[in-house]
N, C-alpha and C positions, 0 to 999 in steps of 0.2 A: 841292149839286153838288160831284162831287171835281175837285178846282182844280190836284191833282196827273193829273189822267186827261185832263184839261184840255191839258197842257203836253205832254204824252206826244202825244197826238193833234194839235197845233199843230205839233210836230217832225215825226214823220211825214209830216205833209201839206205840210211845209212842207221839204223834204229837202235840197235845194240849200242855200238858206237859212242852215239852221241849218248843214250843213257848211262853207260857207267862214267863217262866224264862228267854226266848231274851226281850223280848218285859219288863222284868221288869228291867235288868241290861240297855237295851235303854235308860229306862226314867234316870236312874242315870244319866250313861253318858251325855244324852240331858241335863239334870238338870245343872251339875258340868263345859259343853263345854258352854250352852247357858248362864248361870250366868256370866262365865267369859269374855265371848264374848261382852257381855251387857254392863257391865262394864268396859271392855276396850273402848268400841265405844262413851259413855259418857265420858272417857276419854280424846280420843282423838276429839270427837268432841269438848269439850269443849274448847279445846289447839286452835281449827280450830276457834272458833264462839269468841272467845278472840279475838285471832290475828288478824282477822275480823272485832271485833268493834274498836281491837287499830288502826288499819293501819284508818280506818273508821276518828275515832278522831283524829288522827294526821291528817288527812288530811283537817279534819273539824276547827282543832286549825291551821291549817296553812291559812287555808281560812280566818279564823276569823281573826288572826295576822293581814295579809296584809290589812282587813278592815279597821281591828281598829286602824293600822297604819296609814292607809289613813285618815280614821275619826279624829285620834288624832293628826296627823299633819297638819289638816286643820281647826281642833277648833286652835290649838296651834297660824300659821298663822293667822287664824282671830281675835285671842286676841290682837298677838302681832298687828296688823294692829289696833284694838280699844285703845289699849295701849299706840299706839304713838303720837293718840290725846294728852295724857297727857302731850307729850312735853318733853323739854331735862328738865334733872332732877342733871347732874354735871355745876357746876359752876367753875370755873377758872379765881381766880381774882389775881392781885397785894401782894403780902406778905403784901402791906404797907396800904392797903383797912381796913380801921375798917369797922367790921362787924356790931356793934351796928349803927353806923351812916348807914350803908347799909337796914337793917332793917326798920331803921325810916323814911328814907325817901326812899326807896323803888329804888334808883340808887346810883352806885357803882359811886365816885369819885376820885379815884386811878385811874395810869391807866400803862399801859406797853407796849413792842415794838408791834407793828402788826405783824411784823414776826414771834413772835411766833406759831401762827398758822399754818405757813409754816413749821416750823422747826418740829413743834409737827406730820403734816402730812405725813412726813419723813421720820418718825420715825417708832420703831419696833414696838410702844405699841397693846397690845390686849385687853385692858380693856373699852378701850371708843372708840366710833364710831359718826357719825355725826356733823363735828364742825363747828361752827358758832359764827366768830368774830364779835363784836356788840360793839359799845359804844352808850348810853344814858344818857340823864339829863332830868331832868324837866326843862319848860322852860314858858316865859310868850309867848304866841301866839299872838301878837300884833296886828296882822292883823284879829283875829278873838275876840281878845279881851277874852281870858280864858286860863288856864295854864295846860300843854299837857307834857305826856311823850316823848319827841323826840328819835326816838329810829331807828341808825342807822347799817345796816345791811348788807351784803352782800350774795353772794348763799352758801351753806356748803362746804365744803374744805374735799375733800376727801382724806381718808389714802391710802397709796400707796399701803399698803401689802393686804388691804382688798378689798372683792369684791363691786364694785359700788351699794350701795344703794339707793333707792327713797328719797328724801331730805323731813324731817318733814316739813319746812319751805321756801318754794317757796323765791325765790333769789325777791327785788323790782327792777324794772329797774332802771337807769338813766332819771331823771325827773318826776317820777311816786310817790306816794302816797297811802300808804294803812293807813286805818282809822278807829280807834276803833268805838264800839257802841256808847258806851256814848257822843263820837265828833259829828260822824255822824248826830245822832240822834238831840244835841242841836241844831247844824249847819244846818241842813237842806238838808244835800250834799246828794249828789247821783252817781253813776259811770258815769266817764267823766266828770265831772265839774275841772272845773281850780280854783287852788286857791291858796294865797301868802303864805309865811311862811319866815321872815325873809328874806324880800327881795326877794325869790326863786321865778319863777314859778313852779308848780307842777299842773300836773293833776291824777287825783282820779282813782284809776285802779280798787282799792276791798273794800266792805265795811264789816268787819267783828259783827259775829252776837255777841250777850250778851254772855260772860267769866264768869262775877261776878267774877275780879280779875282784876290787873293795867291797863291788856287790853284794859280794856276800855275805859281807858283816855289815850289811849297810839296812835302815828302816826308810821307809820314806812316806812324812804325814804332809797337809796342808802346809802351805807358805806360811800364810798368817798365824796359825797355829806356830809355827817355829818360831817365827820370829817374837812369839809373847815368850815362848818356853825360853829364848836363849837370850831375851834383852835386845833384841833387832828390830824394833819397830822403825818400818819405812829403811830398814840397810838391808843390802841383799852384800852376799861373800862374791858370787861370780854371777857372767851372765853366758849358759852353755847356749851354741849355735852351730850350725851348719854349714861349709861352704858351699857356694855353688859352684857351677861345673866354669870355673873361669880359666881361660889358657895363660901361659905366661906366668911370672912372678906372681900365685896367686897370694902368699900370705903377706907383701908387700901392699897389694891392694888392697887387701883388708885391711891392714894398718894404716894404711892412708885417709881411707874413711871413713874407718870408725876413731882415728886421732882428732878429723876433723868435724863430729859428732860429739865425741864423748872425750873431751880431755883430760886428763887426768887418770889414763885407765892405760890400759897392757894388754896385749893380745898373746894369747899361746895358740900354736897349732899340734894338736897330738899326730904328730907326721906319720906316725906309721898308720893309722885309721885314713888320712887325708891321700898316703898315697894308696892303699888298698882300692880304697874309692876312686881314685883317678885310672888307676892300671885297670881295675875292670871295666869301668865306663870303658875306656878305649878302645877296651879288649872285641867290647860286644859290637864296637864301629868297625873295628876293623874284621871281623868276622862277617858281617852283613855286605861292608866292600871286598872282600874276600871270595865271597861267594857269587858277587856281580862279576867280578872279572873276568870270573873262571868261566861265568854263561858269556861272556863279549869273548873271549876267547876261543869259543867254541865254534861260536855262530863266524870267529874270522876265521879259523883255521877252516871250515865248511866254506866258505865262501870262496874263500883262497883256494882250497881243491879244486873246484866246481869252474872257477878260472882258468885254472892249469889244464884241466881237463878240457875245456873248449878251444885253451890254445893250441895244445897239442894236435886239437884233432884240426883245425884250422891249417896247422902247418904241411899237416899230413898232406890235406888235398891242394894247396897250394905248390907243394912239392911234387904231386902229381901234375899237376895240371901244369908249371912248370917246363916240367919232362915232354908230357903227351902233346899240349896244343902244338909246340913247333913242327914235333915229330907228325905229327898230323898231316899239321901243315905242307908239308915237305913231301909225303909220302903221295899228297892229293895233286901236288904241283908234278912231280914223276911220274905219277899213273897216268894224268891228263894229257901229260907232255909225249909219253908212250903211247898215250890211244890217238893224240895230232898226227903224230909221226906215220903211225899205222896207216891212217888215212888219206895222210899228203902219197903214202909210197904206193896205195893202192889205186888212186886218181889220175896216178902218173900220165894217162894216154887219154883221159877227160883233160886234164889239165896242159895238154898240148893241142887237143882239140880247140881249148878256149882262147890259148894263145896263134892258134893259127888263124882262128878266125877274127881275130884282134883287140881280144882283153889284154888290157895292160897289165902289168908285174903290182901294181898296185891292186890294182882293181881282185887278183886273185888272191893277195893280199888282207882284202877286207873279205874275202868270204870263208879265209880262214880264221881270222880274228873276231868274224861276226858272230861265227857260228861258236868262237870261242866266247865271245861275252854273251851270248845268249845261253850258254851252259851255266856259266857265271853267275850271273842274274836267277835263273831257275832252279839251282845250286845252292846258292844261297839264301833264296826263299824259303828251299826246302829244308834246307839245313836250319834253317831259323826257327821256321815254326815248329820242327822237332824238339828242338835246344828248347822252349819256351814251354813245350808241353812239359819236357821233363822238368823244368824247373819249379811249375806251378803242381807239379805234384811230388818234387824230393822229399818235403818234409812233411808228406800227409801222414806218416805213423809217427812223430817226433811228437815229444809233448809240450811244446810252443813251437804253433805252426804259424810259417812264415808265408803269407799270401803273395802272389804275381804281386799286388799294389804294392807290396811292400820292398821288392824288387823291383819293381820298374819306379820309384819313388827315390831310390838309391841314389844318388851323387853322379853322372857320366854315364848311366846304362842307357836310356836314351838316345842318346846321340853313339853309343854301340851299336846296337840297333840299327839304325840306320847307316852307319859307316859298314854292317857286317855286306851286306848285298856288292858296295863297292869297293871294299877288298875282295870277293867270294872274282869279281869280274877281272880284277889285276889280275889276280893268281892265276886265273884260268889263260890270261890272255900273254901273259909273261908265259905260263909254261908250254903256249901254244906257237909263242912266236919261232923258235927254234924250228918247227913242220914247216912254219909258214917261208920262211927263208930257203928250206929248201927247196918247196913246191913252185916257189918264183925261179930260182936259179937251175933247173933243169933246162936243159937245151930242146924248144921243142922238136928239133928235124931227127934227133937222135931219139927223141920221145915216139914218133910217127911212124922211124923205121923198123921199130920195133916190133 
C-alpha cells in the first residue's frame, strides 16, 4: 500500500484540518522571520540615520569652523587695530639712563648712536616690531612763553625679515608741527598756522585730541630737525617699539635679543599697555573658540538624542519580539498538536482498518508525521514569504529606507532563511508526535468492535 497516496488522500479529505495546521506553523514562521526582520531594519537603519546625521555634523562643524574662523579673526584684527591706539609699549633706552630721573620728569636724558635703529632693523629679531627713533626734552617755549615736551621723531624703521606693517605713528615732515591738546588749546592754534619754536619756522599740520597723558604738553617736529635744535646729531634719547604677540616670558625675550643686538642699552616694558594688549588678543581667541564649542556641542547633544532615540525604539521591539516569538511559537506547537490529536481520534476506525489489514505501528506512524512535515514545510514557506513581504516594505514611510538587500546582506539572515522551513517541520512534527502515539497504541479489535 502507497503510504504516500495514503497522506495525499487523508489531506484532501481532511481540508480544513490540515489548513489551519499550515496556516498555524505560518504564523510562527511569520512571527520568528518578521521579528528578526524588524530588527535587523532598526539596526541598520539606525547605522544609516547616524551616519547621516554624523556626515550632517561634520559638515555642519566645518561650516561653522570657517565662520567662526572668519568671525574670530576679524574680532581678533579689529582688537589688534583698537589695541594699537595704545601705542608702543617697549622702550629701549641707554644702560646709562636712570630710570628714577626718567620717571620724574617724564624724558630720558641719556642717549646713544642713532644707528642703532638701523642695526636693530637688520637684524634677525622676532620679538618686536615697529621702531621708532625719538629723542625728547622738555624745554621752555620762548616764543610762546610756556614749557612744552619737544619731541623729536622720525617715520618707523622697518625690519627687514618682516612683512611691512601700517606705522602706529605717522612720520612729521620736515618743517611741519604736530601739537598736543593742552598747547593747542592754550595757544589758540589751528591747522596751518605758522609759528616759531627756537628760532625755527614750523607750520601746524595735526592737532591732537585729549590723551590725559604727557601728550598733551607734548609738540612733535622732524627727528633731524631736533636733533640740530637740541645738540643730538646722530644721538637718539630712546628707541619706542612694539611687542609682538609672543607666549611665555615675553619681556625676558626681548631682553635677550635685543642685549644680544644692542649692548649697552636697557629695555622697559610699560606693562600695563603690554598686558591690555595681551588680555584682549586672548580675549577675541578665546571668544571665536567659545563660540566653536558651543556649535560642537550642539551638533553632539543632537547627535546623542537622535541615538537614544533609535535605541530606545530598538529596545522596544526587541522586547517585543522577545515576548511574542516564543509565545508564538508555543501557541502554533498547541494549535498543531490539538488539530493532530483531533485527527488521530477521528480516524480511530480507518486507523484499525489499516492495521487490520497489516500496516505496521510504524508505517501509521509516518502518515502521521508525514502529513505533519508536510504542514511544516508549506507553513513555513508560507510564513516566510509573508515575513519577507513585510520586511521589504516596514520602512517604506521612514526617512532612510532600508532595502530587502540590505537585510538579506545582514550578518546570519541567510542561513535564517533557510533553517526557518526546518525548524517550521520540527515544530510541526514534535507537536504532532503526541496524536501520532496515540493513533499507534489503540488496540485495533477494540477499534472494530466499535
Amino acid at each position: 500500500m502507497n503510504l504516500t497516496r495514503l497522506i495525499r488522500r487523508e489531506i484532501a479529505h481532511r481540508k480544513i484540518n490540515f489548513a489551519l495546521s499550515v496556516l498555524s506553523v505560518a504564523a510562527a514562521a511569520l512571527c520568528l522571520i518578521g521579528a528578526e526582520a524588524i530588527l535587523r531594519s532598526d539596526s541598520i537603519a539606525t547605522r544609516k540615520i547616524l551616519a547621516e546625521k554624523q556626515t550632517q555634523t561634520n559638515q555642519l562643524i566645518a561650516q561653522k569652523q570657517a565662520v567662526v574662523a572668519k568671525a574670530g579673526a576679524e574680532l581678533e584684527d579689529a582688537t589688534r587695530k583698537q589695541m594699537l591706539g595704545l601705542g608702543f609699549n617697549i622702550l629701549i633706552l641707554p644702560q646709562g639712563q636712570d630710570l628714577s630721573e626718567l620717571h620724574l620728569n617724564g624724558t630720558p636724558s641719556a642717549t646713544m648712536p642713532a644707528e642703532y635703529v638701523d642695526r636693530l632693523a637688520k637684524s634677525p629679531i622676532v620679538s618686536i616690531n615697529h621702531l621708532l627713533p625719538s629723542v625728547s626734552k622738555r624745554i621752555q617755549w620762548s616764543e610762546q612763553n610756556m614749557e612744552v615736551v619737544l619731541f623729536g621723531t622720525r617715520g618707523e624703521v622697518p625690519i627687514m625679515h618682516q612683512d611691512m606693517k601700517k606705522p602706529l605713528l605717522d612720520a612729521v615732515a620736515p618743517g611741519q608741527m604736530v601739537i598736543g591738546f593742552t598747547v593747542h588749546q592754550k595757544l589758540k592754534l589751528k591747522v596751518g598756522d605758522s609759528v616759531k619754536c627756537l628760532g625755527r619756522d614750523f607750520k601746524i599740520s595735526k592737532l591732537h585730541p585729549q590723551r590725559g597723558s604727557m601728550d598733551d604738553v607734548t609738540v612733535w617736529i622732524d627727528l633731524a630737525t631736533a636733533q640740530e635744535m637740541l645738540g643730538l646729531q646722530n644721538l637718539v634719547h630712546a628707541i619706542l617699539a612694539l611687542e609682538c604677540e609672543c607666549t611665555g616670558d615675553r619681556i625676558t625675550q626681548i631682553r635677550q635679543e635685543i642685549a644680544g643686538i644692542l649692548p649697552g642699552t636697557q629695555v622697559i616694558e610699560r606693562y600695563s599697555q603690554a598686558v591690555t594688549r595681551a588680555e584682549s588678543r586672548n580675549h577675541a581667541k578665546l571668544v571665536a573658540q567659545q563660540a566653536l564649542a558651543a556649535e560642537e556641542k550642539v551638533a553632539a547633544d543632537l547627535l546623542a538624542r537622535e541615538s537614544a532615540s533609535r535605541e530606545s525604539l530598538e529596545t522596544q521591539h526587541a522586547t517585543m519580539a522577545t515576548a511574542l516569538v516564543p509565545l508564538s511559537i508555543l501557541a502554533a506547537m498547541l494549535l498543531v498538536g490539538l488539530l493532530a490529536y483531533n485527527n488521530a481520534n477521528h480516524r480511530r476506525e480507518e486507523i484499525g482498518i489499516l492495521r487490520a489489514i497489516g500496516l505496521r505501528a510504524s508505517q501509521i506512524m509516518f502518515i502521521f508525521l508525514g502529513r505533519a512535515m508536510l504542514s511544516g514545510v508549506l507553513g513555513g514557506c508560507v510564513g516566510l514569504a509573508i515575513g519577507l513581504v513585510l520586511a521589504c516594505n516596514y520602512n517604506a514611510g521612514a526617512d532612510v529606507l532600508v532595502s530587502f538587500n540590505d537585510i538579506l546582506a545582514s550578518r546570519g539572515f541567510v542561513w535564517l532563511l533557510l533553517a526557518t522551513p526546518l525548524v517550521t517541520v520540527a515544530l510541526a512534527m514534535i507537536a504532532s508526535w503526541i496524536a501520532a502515539i496515540f493513533a499507534v497504541r489503540q488496540d485495533t479489535a477494540a477499534v472494530l468492535q466499535c
